[in-house]
N, C-alpha and C positions, 0 to 999 in steps of 0.2 A: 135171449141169445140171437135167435130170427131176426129180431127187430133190427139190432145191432148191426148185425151185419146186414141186413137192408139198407139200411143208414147210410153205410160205408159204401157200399158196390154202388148206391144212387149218385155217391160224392164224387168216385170214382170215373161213373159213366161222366157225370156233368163237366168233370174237367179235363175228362179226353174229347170230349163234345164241343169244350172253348178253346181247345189248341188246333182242334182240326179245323173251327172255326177261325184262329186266328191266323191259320197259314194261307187261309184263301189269297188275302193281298201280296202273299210272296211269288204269285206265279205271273204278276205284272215284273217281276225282277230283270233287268238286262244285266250283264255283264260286263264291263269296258272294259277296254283296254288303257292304262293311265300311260302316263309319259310323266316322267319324274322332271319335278318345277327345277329352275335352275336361280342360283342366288341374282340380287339384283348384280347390275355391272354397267360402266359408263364411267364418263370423263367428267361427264355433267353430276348435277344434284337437283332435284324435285324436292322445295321447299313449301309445304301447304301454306305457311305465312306468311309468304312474301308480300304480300299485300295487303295488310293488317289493315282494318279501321278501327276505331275507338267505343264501337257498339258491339256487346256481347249480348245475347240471349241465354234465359236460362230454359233449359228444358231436359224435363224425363221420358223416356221414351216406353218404361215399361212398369206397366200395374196393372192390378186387376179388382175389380167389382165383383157385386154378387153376383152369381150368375149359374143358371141352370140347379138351382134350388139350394144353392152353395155350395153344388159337389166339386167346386174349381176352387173350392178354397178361400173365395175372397168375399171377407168380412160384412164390409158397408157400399151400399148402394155408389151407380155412379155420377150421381149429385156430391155427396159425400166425399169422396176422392174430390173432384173437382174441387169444391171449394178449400179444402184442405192445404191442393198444391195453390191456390189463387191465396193461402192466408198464407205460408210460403213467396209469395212474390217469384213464382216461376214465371214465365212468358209461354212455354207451351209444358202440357200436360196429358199425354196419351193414355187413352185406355186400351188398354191392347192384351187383351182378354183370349182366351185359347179357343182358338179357329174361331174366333167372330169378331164380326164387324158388326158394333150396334149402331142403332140409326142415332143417337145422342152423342156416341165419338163423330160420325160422321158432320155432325152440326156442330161441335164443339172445338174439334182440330183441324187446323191447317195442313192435314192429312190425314190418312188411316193409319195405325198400325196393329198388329195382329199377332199374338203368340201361336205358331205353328206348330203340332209335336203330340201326338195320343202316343208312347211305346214306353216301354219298363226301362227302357235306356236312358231317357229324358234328353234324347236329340232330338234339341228343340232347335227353331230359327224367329224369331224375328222379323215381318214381313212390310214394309215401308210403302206407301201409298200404291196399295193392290183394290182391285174394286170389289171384290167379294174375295173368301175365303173357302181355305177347300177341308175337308175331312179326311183325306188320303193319307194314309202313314203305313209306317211297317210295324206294327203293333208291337211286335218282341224286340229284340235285340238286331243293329244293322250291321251289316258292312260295309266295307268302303264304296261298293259302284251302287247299295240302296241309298246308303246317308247322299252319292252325288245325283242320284235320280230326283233325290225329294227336293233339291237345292234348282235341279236344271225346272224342277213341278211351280217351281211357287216364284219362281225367275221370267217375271213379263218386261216387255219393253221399257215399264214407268216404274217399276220399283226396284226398292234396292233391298238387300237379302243381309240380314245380320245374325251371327251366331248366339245364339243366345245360351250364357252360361257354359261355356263349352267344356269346363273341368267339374260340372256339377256331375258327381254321379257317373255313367258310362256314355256321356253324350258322343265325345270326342276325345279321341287318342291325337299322342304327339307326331306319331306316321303320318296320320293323314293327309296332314297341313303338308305333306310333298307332291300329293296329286289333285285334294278336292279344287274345285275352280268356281266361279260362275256367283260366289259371295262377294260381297262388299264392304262388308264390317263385323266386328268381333265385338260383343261386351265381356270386355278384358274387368272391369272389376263391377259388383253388385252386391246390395247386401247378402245375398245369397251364396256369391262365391268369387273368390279373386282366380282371375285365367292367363296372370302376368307370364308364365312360360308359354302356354298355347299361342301368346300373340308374340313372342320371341320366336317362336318355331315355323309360325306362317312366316314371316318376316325375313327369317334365315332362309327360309325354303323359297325365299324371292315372292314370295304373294304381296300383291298391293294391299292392303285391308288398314283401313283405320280402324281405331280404338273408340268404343264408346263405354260408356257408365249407364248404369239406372238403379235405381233402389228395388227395379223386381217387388215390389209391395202390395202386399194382399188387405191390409188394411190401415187406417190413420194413424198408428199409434206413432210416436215422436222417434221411435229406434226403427220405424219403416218407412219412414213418408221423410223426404230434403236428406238424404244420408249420403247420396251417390248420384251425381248431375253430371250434366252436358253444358259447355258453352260454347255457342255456335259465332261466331264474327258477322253478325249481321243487325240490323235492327230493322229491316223487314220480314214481319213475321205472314210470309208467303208460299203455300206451296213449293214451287221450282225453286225459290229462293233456297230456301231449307234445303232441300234434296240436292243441289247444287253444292254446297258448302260441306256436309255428308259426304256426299258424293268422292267431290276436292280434296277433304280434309282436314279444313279448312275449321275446325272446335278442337277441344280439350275436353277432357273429362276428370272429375276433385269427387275425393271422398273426403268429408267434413261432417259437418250437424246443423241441422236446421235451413239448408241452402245457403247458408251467410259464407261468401266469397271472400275470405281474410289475404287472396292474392290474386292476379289477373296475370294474365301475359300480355308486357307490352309491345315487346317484338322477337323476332326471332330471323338473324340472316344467315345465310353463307356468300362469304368473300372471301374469295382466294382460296377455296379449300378450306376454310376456316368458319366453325360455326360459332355466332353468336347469341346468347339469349337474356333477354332480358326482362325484368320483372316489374312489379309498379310498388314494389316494398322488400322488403330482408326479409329473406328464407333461412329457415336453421339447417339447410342444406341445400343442394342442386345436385344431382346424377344424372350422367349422362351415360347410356348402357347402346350398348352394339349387341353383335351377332350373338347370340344363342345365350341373349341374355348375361353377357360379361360387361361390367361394369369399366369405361375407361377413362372416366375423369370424376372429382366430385369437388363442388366449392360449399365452404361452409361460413355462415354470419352473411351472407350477400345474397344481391340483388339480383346479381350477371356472374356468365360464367363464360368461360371462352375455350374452343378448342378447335384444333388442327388435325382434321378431320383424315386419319392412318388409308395410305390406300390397299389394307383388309377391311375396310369397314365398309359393310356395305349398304346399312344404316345407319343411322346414330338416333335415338330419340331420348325426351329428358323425364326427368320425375324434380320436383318441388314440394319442400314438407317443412312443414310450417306447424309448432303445437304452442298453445296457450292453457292454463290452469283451468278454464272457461268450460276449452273446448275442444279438449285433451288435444286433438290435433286433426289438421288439413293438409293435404296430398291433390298436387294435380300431377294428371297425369298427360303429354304432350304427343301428338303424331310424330313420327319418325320423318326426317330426313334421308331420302333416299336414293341411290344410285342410278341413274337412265344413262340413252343412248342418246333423247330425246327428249321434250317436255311433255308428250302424248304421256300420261298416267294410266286413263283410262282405258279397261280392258276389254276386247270385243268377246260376248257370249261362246262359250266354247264349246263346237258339238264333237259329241263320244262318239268313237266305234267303237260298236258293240261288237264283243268276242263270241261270235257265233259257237262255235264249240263250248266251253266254260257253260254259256247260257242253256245249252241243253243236257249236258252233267249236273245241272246245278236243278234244272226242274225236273230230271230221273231221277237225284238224291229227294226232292222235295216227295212228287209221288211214291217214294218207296217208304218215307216215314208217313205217309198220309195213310199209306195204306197198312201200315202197322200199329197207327193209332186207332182204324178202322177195325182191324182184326182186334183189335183190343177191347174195343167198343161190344163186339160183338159176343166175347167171350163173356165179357162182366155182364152182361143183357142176359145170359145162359144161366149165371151163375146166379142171378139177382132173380129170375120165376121160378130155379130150383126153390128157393128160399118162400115164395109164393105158395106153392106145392104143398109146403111142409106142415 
């Protein structure tokens, strides 16, 4: 019966022992103050394709290796992944492994990338040619000015910041997307989880963010590895190049099998208010979807689809779906057409005021549960040499 409860009160101390431990990173917390995003607006339209070439690139941006004794989950070495996407006919193939950068990504891609994210939340981000990686997160559960702290942490001059999985799990809420800032892209779908509303919600909420894909793949198998790609408009596979194009918008992203590309886009314009899209084969559909994810045009058996762009719309972007008996079916997915004042897209880094008051309520509530985990600690430590005694 001693034992027993020995057992228990050691269990007990140990995991008020890892919550006190895990609160220590919450006392770097600021608080801001947000300013609610306003939808896009303009006379004008911001078209990522307007200037198409006939070279695409294929690339994944997210998978993972063995690593650290395979407590990150991933299967097969990162030789193995390599050659996998290389028997794939990808063009690039990131390892982008959780908080590290290994020296084999580094010699292998035309950049880094990096899965950022240790918390019970799984707000994670996505980190695009950063030089090292950092370990810093909020271990438990965030809110909105920790998730924008961790976003302004991993935001250097040279990189660009992607949401990674944002409907997986408690990453990210549909609020957010009215104040977080200082990201660059969203993976709107992966085999891990589709984020088609989250990236309707930045979108509506006026945030610039393109769309990416990745298969998220932890090992070779045929159902994780070519499922969910990127194609980039370029056929220089160069650092700035890439990041440029990213950047611009300037790719799509297709959920299929095996990489095989059964559609491309040929072009895509607007004239006169009126956008145009065109394919390089017949789709069993085209949708064209607006604000908050409402659907307002669809062509089906074609190639092209045409529409006359409502001035409520303060995007428009498309989807193409394409199935064969093969290969049950392909889906691209297209960056949005978007509202300006201006053809300036890109957004300058955005610094927070911090809510001095909030900030200091907010580390008295922290101290007063520390210190009730403390007193807690203490009492089971009392109750647990009783049992010693005995």
């Amino acid at each position: 019966m001693y034992k027993l409860k020995r057992i228990l009160y050691a269990t007990i101390l140990i995991s008020l022992g890892l919550a006190l431990l895990a609160s220590l990173p919450y006392y770097n917390t600021k608080i801001y103050h947000f300013n609610k995003s306003e939808p896009f607006s303009g006379d004008q339209f911001y078209n990522p394709y307007s200037n198409l070439s006939n070279s695409w690139l294929k690339a994944n941006f997210h998978a993972h290796s063995k690593l650290f004794l395979g407590l990150t989950n991933g299967e097969n070495t990162e030789d193995e992944m390599k050659k996998k996407y290389q028997s794939l006919n990808f063009d690039i193939a990131s390892l982008s492994n959780y908080n590290s950068i290994t020296e084999e990504s580094r010699k292998d891609s035309s950049f880094t990338v990096y899965e950022h994210g240790m918390n019970l939340g799984f707000t994670h981000q996505l980190v695009f040619n950063s030089d090292k990686s950092t370990y810093f997160d909020f271990p438990l559960f965030q809110n909105l000015s920790q998730k924008q702290m961790t976003i302004n942490e991993l935001k250097d001059s040279g990189s660009l910041i992607a949401l990674a999985h944002p409907d997986f799990k408690w990453g990210y809420n549909l609020e957010d997307y009215n104040y977080l800032k200082n990201y660059d892209l969203m993976e709107v779908v992966s085999v891990r989880k589709k984020s088609l509303n989250h990236w309707d919600a930045a979108l509506s909420a006026g945030k610039v963010v393109w769309g990416i894909g990745n298969d998220d793949s932890h090992d070779t198998t045929d159902s994780h590895c070519g499922v969910v790609w990127n194609k980039i408009n370029t056929n220089d596979i160069n650092n700035d190049t890439i990041l440029r194009r990213l950047q611009m918008g300037t790719s799509y992203f297709v959920k299929g099998w095996q990489g095989i590309d059964m559609l491309e886009l040929k072009e895509m314009k607007v004239i006169n208010d009126t956008l145009k899209l065109l394919l390089s084969s017949e789709a069993d559909s085209i949708t064209l979807i607006s604000d908050s994810g409402k659907t307002v045009k669809t062509a089906t058996n074609s190639s092209s689809i045409e529409y006359k762009i409502d001035s409520t719309n303060t995007y428009v972007r498309a989807e193409a779906f394409i199935s064969r008996p093969w290969n049950t079916y392909t889906k691209l997915y297209f960056n949005p057409v978007i509202r300006v004042d201006s053809n300036n897209i890109l957004e300058e880094k955005v610094q927070f005021k911090v809510d001095e008051l909030n900030t200091f309520l907010y580390y008295l509530l922290l101290l007063i549960v520390d210190a009730m985990l403390i007193a807690l600690m203490v009492l089971v430590i009392k109750k647990w040499k009783r049992t010693l005694n005995t």
